[in-house]
N, C-alpha and C positions, 0 to 999 in steps of 0.2 A: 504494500500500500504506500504510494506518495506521502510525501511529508508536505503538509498543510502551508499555503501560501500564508505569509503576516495578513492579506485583505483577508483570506478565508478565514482568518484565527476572529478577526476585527469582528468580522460580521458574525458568527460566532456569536461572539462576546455581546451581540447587541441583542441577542435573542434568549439570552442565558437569565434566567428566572436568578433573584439575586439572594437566595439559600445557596446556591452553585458558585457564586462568584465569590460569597462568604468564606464559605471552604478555603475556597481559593487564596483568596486575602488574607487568610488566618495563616497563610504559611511563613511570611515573613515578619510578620508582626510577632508569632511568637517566640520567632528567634530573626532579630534582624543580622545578625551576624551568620547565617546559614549558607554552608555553601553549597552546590548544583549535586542534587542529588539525594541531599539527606533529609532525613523523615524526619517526622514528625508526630506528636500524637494529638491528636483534635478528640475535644467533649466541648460540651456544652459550658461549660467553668470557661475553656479558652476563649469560647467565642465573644461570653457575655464580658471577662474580662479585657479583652481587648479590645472593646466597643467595636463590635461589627456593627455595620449600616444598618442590616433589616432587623435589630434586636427587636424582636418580640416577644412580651414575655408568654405568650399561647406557646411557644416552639418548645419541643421537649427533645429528649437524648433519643428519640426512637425517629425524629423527622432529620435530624439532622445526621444521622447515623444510614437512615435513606437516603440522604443525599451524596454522603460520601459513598455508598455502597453503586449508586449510579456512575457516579464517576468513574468508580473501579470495572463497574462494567463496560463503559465509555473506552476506555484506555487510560484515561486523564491523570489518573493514582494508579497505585499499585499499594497491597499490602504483604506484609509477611508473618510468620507463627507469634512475633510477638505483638501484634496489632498495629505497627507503628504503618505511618502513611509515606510512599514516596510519589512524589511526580514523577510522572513518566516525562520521556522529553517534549513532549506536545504540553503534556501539562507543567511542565518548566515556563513554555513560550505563554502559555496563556496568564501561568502567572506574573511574569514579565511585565506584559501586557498591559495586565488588569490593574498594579500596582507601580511600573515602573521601576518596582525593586531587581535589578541583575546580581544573581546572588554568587556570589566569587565563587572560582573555580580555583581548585585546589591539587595538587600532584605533589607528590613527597616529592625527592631529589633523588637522583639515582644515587645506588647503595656504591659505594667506589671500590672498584674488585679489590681485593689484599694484596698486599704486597711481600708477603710473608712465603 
């Protein structure tokens, strides 16, 4: 499958119900120092503590728990055995996007052969 043009992500983005963009949003905010790739763990504590936009207090941990689980069917996240959330690379770009946050990209240093 193609990798999604930035208009295709945009328009996207313009149609996206905003529990989905929430998600989204919560990623850099609860760690603005995060770099491309790393997870996260999102409830309902994160959301309402990092004032998301659509706080509602009607929303409970089983809607919002819906929304990420769409996503993960989407492609957008990814989870693993310990629940934690990653972006896929689409969903890296959308979160980009949505917050203008570019979350640093990280590589150790090569290990320098021995000289022993």
């Amino acid at each position: 499958m193609a990798e999604p043009t930035v208009d295709q992500l945009r328009e996207y983005i313009d149609h996206l119900p905003q529990i989905y963009k929430d998600v989204l949003i919560a990623f850099p905010r609860i760690d603005p120092n995060r770099r491309r790739g790393d997870a996260a763990v999102i409830d309902r504590h994160a959301f309402f503590e990092h004032k998301l936009k659509s706080f509602d207090s009607a929303l409970r941990d089983w809607d919002i728990r819906q929304a990420i689980n769409a996503l993960c069917d989407a492609g957008i996240l990814d989870t693993n055995e310990f629940s934690s959330l990653f972006p896929t690379e689409v969903g890296e770009r959308l979160i980009t996007l949505l917050t203008g946050h570019e979350p640093k990209v990280y590589t150790i240093p090569e290990l320098p052969a021995p000289t022993w």
